[in-house]
C-alpha positions as CSV (number, residue, x, y, z in Angstrom):
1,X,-1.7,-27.8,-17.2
2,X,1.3,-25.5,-15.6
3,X,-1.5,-24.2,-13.2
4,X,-2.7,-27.7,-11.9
5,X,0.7,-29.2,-11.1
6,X,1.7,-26.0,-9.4
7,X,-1.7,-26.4,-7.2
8,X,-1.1,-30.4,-6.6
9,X,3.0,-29.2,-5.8
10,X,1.5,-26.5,-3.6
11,X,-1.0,-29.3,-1.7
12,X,1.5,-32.1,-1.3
13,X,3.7,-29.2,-0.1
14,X,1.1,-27.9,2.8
15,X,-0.4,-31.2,3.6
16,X,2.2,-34.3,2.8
17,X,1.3,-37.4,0.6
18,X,-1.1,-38.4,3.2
19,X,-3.4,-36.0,3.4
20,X,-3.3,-34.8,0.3
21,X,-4.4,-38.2,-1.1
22,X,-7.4,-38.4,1.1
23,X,-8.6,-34.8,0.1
24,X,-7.8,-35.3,-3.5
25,X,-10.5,-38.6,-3.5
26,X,-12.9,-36.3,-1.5
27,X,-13.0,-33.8,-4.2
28,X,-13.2,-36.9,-6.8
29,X,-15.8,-38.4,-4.8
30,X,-17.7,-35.3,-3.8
31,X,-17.9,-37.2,-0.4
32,X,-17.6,-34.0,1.5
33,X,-20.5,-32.5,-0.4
34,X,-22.9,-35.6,-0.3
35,X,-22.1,-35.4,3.7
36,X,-23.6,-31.6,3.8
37,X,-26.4,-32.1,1.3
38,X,-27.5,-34.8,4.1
39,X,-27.5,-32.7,6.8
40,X,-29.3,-29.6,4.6
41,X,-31.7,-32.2,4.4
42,X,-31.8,-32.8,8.1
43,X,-31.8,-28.7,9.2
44,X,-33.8,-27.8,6.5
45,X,-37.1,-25.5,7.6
46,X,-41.2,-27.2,7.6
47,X,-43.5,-25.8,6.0
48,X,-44.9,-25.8,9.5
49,X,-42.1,-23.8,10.4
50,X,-42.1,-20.9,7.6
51,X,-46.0,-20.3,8.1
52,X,-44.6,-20.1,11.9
53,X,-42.0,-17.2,10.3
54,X,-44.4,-15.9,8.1
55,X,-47.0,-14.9,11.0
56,X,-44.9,-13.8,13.7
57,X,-45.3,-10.5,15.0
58,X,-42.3,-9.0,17.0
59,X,-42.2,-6.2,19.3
60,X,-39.1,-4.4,17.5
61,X,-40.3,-4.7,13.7
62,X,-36.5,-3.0,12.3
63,X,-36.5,-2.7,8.3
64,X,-33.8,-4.2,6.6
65,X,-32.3,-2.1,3.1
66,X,-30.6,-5.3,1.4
67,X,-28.0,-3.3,-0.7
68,X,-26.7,-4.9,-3.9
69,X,-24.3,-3.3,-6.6
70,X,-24.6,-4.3,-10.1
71,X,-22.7,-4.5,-13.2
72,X,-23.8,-6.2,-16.3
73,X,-25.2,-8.9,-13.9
74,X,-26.6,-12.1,-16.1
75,X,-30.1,-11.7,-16.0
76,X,-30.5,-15.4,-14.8
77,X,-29.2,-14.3,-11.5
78,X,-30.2,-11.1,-11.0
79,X,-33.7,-12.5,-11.1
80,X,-32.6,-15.3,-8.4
81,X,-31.5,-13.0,-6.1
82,X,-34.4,-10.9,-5.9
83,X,-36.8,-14.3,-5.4
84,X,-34.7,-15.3,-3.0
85,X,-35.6,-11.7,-1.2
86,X,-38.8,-11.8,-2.1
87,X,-39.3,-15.4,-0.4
88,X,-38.3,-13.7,2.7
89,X,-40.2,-15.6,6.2
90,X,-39.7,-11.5,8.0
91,X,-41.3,-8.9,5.3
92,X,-40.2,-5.5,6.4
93,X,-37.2,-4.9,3.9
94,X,-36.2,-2.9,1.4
95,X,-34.2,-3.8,-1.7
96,X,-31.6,-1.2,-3.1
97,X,-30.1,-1.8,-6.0
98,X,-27.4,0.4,-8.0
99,X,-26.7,-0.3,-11.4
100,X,-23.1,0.4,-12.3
101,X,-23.2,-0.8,-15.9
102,X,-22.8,2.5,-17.5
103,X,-24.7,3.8,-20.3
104,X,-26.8,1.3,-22.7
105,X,-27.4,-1.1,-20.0
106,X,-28.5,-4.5,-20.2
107,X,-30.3,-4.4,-17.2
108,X,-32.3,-1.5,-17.5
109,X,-35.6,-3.1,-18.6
110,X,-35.4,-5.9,-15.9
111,X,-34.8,-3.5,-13.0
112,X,-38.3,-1.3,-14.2
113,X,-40.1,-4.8,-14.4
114,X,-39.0,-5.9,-11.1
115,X,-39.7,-2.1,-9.6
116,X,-42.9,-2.5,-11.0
117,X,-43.8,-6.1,-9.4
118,X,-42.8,-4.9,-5.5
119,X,-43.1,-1.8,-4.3
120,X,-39.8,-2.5,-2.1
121,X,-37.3,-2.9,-5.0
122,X,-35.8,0.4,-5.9
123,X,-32.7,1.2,-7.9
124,X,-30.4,3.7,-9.0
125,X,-28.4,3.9,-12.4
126,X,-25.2,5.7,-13.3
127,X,-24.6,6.8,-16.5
128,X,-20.6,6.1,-15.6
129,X,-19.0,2.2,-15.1
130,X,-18.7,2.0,-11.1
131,X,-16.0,0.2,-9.8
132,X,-17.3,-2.1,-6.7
133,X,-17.5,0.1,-3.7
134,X,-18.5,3.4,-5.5
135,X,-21.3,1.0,-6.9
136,X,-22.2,0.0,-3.2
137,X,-22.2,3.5,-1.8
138,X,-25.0,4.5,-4.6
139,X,-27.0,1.8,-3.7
140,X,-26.3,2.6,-0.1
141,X,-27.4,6.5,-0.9
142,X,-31.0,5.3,-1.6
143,X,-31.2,2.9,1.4
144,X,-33.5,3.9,4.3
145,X,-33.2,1.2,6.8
146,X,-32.8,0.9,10.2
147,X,-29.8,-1.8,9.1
148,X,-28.4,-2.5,5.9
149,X,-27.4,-5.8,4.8
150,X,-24.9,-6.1,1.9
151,X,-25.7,-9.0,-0.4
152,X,-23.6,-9.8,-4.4
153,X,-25.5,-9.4,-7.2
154,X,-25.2,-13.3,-8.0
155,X,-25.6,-15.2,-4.4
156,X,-28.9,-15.9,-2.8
157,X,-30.1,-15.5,0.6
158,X,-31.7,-17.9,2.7
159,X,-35.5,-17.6,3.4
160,X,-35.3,-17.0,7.0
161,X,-32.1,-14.6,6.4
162,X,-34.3,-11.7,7.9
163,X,-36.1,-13.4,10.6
164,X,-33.0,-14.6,12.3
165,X,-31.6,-11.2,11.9
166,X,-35.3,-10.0,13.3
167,X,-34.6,-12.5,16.1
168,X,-31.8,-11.8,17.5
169,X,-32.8,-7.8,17.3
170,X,-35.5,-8.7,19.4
171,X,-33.7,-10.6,22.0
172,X,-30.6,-8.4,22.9
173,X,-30.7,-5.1,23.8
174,X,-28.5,-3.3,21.1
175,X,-27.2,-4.9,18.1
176,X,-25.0,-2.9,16.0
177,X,-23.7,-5.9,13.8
178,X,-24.5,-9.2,12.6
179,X,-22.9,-11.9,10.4
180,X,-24.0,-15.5,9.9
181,X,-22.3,-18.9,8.8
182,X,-23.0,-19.5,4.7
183,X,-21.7,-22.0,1.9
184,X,-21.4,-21.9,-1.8
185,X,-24.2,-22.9,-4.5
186,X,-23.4,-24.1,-7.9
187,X,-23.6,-22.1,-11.3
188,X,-26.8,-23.7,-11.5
189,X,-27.9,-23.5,-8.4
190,X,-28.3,-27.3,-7.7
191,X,-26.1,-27.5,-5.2
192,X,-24.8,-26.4,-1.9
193,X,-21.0,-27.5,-1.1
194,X,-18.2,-26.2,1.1
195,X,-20.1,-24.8,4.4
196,X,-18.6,-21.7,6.6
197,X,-19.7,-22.3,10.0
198,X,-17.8,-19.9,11.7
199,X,-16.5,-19.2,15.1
200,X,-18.5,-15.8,17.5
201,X,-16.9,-12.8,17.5
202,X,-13.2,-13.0,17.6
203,X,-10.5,-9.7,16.9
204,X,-7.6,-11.9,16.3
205,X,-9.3,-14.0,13.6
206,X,-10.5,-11.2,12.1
207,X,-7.1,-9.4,11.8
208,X,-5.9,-12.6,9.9
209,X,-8.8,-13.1,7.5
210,X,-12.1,-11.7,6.6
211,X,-14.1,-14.5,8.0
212,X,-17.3,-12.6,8.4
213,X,-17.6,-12.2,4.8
214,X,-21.4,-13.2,4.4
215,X,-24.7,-12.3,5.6
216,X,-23.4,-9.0,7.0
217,X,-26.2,-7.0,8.3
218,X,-24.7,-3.5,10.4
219,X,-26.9,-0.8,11.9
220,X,-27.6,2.6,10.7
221,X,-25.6,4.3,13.2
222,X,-22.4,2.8,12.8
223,X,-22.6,3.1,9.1
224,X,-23.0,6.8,10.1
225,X,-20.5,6.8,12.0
226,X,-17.5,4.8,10.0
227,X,-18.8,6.1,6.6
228,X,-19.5,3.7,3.1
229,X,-17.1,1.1,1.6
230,X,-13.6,2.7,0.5
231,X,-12.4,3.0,-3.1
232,X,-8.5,2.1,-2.0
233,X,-9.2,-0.7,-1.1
234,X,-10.7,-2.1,-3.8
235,X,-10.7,-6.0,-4.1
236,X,-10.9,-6.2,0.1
237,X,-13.4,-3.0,0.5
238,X,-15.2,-5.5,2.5
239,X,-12.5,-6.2,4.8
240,X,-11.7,-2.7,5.3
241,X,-15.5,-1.6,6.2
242,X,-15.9,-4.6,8.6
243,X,-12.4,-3.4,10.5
244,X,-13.7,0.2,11.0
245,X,-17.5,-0.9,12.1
246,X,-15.6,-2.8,14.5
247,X,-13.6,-0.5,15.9
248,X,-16.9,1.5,16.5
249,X,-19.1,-0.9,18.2
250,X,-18.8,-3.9,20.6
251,X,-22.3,-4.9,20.3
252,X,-21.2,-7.3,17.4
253,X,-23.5,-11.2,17.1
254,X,-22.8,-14.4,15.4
255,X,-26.0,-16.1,14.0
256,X,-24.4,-19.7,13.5
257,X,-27.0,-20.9,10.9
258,X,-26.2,-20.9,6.9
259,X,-28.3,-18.1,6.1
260,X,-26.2,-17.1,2.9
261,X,-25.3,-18.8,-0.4
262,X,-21.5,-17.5,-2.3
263,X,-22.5,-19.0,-6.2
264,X,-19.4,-20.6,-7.2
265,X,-17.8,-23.5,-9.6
266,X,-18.0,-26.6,-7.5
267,X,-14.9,-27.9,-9.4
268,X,-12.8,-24.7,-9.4
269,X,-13.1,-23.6,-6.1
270,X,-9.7,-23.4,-5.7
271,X,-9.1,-20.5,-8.1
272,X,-5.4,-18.9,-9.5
273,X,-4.0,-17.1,-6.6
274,X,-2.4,-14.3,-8.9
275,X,-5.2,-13.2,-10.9
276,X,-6.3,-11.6,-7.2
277,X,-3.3,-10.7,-6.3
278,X,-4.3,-6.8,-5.8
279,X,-6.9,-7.8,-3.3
280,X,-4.6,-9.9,-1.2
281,X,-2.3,-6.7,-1.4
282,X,-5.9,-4.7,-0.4
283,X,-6.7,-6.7,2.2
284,X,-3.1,-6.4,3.9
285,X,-3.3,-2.7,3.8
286,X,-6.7,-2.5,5.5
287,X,-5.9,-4.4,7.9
288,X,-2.6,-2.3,8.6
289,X,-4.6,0.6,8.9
290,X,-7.2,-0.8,11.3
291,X,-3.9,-1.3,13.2
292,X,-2.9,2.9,12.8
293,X,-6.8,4.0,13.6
294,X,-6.1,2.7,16.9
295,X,-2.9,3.5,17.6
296,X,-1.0,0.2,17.4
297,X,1.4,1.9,14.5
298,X,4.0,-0.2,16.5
299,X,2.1,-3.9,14.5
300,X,3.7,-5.2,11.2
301,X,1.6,-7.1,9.2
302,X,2.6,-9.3,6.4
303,X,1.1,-11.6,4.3
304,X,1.2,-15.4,4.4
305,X,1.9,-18.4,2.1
306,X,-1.8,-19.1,2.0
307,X,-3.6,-16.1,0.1
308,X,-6.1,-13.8,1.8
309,X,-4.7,-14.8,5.4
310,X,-2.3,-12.5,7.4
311,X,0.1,-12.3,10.1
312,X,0.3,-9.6,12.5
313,X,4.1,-9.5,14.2
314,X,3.8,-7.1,17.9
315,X,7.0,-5.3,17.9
316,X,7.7,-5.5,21.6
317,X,8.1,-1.9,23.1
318,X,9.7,-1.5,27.2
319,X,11.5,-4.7,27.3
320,X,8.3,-6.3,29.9
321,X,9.0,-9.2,32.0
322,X,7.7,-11.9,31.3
323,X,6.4,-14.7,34.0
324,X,6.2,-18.1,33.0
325,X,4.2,-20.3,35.2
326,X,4.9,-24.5,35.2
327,X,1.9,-26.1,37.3
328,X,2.5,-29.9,38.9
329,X,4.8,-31.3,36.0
330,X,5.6,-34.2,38.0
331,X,7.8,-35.9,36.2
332,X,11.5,-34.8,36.3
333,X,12.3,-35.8,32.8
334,X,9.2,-33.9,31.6
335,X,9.9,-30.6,33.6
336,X,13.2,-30.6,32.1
337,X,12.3,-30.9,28.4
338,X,9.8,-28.2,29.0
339,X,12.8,-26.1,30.7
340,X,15.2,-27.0,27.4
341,X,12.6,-25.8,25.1
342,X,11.8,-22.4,27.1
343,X,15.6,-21.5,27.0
344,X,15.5,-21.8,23.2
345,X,13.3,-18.8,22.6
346,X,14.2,-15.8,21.5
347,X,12.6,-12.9,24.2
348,X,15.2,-13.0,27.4
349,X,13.5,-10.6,29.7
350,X,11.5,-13.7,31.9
351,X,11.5,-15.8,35.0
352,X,9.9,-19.0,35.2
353,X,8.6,-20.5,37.9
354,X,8.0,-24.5,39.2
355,X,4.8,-25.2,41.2
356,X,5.0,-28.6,42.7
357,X,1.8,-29.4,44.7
358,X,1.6,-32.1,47.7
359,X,-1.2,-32.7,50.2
360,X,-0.3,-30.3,52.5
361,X,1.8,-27.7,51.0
362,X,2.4,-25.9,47.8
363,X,6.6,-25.5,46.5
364,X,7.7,-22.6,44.5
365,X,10.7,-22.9,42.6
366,X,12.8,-19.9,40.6
């Protein structure tokens, strides 16, 4: 009970009576996700359309290594995943899987049987418990693809996950990276809610929250280059292997299509900040470091009210000046307020300067 008023205090807080009533009879309602299941229905794929997937021949044919750690994974999503892979429109994949369960596993028998019913699933086994990104570099030892695409042991991909990737391969000239827009499916798997569609490439974002966060798909050569997923950073390991690909390639593409499926609780989506407390903490320093790699050691970053979302502060080094430009304010009382306002802030070193327009001629004023 604590935990739910502290969440309703923490909403009426960030949002006012207002607005927090109106999202409160969303949730009730489940308008929002009656809205998307509409228009899943709208976007979905023909069968026309897959059989169009299914035969396509492309001139680059790259092969995909879907990565996937495990631990003690229910079997009722373990086997959901793979379908969901198997069901893939663009065939030339790979599936790597790493068991990280320890000795006496429980998923032993399940990965021979699904080795045994596709010659593209492989795994590997530790006889140790593997925390996350140890777990993701053995699965990434075994992978032989041209790119790897990291996937959770209990989502689901998309069928035409591949052949978009496939797709846009074929139509630029280098692609190091990829990420796509995705939502969340239920325990169950009945329904879709709460879709990401997310914005192209964009450093500042990404330096204030993870938003690639699924389908990732990055090329061989960068993961050469930047090494696997980083033990220290456990809880944002993913944050931290995104920066450093990043800081290695510029060749980086947005597929704006859901193409990837988080499972979560539909009513509980909103989880306990504190019990991930460690990863928020993660995710800070990784993106702190990303600032130290390339030498902006001068950027503090801190984190913010709202969990997993940071703020990078640019200590200002030189004292620069600073030109402020104010283009055809006509009206006096207007220019003034803007004028008001400008001397309020807190940087001195800047000169701002009035540009009044007529028909004939162009005033500037210091």
């Amino acid at each position: 009970m604590n935990s739910k008023i502290k969440k309703m205090h923490t909403l009426f807080e960030d949002y006012g009576i207002k607005r927090s009533c109106v999202k409160i009879y969303k949730k009730i309602t489940h308008k929002e996700e009656r809205k998307y299941e509409k228009w899943i229905r709208e976007n979905e794929l023909s069968k026309e359309e897959i059989e169009m997937q299914k035969n396509r021949k492309f001139i680059k044919e790259p092969k995909f290594s879907i990565v996937i750690p495990l631990y003690k994974t229910p079997e009722k999503y373990l086997r959901e995943i793979v379908e969901s892979i198997l069901k893939q429109t663009y065939s030339n994949w790979e599936l790597c899987l790493s068991d990280g369960s320890g000795n006496n596993s429980p998923l032993t028998d399940i990965l021979e049987e699904l080795k045994e019913k596709d010659t593209r699933i492989k795994y590997i086994s530790s006889s140790e418990q593997l925390k996350i990104s140890d777990n993701t570099n053995l699965a990434l030892s075994i992978a032989t693809g041209d790119y790897i695409a990291f996937a959770d042991h209990d989502d689901l991909l998309e069928i035409n996950a591949l052949y978009e990737c496939a797709t846009l391969i074929n139509e630029k000239n280098t692609v190091d990276m990829i990420y796509s827009d995705e939502d969340k499916v239920s325990m169950n798997s009945g329904r879709y809610f709460e879709p990401h569609f997310k914005p192209d490439f964009n450093i500042d974002l990404l330096r204030s929250v993870n938003y690639f966060c699924h389908l990732v798909v990055v090329g061989r050569k960068v993961i050469e280059k930047v090494g696997g997923l980083n033990g220290d950073f456990d809880g944002a390991q993913d944050y931290d292997f995104v920066l450093r690909c990043i800081e290695n390639t510029k060749n980086i593409y947005h597929i704006p299509k859901v193409l990837y499926h988080w499972r979560a609780h539909i009513d509980s989506t909103a989880e306990n900040p504190e019990s991930k407390k460690y990863a928020f903490e993660a995710g800070k320093r990784a993106v702190q470091e990303h600032y130290k790699r390339i030498g902006m050691e001068h950027v503090e970053v801190s984190e913010t009210k709202y969990p997993g979302i940071y703020r990078s502060r640019y200590k200002i080094e030189n004292n620069p000046k600073v030109t402020i430009i104010l283009y055809n304010i006509r009206k006096d009382d207007r220019l003034k307020k803007c004028l008001e306002s400008l001397k309020k802030q807190s940087y001195k070193n800047c000169e701002i300067i009035t540009v009044k327009t007529n028909r004939n001629s162009i005033n500037l004023q210091k």
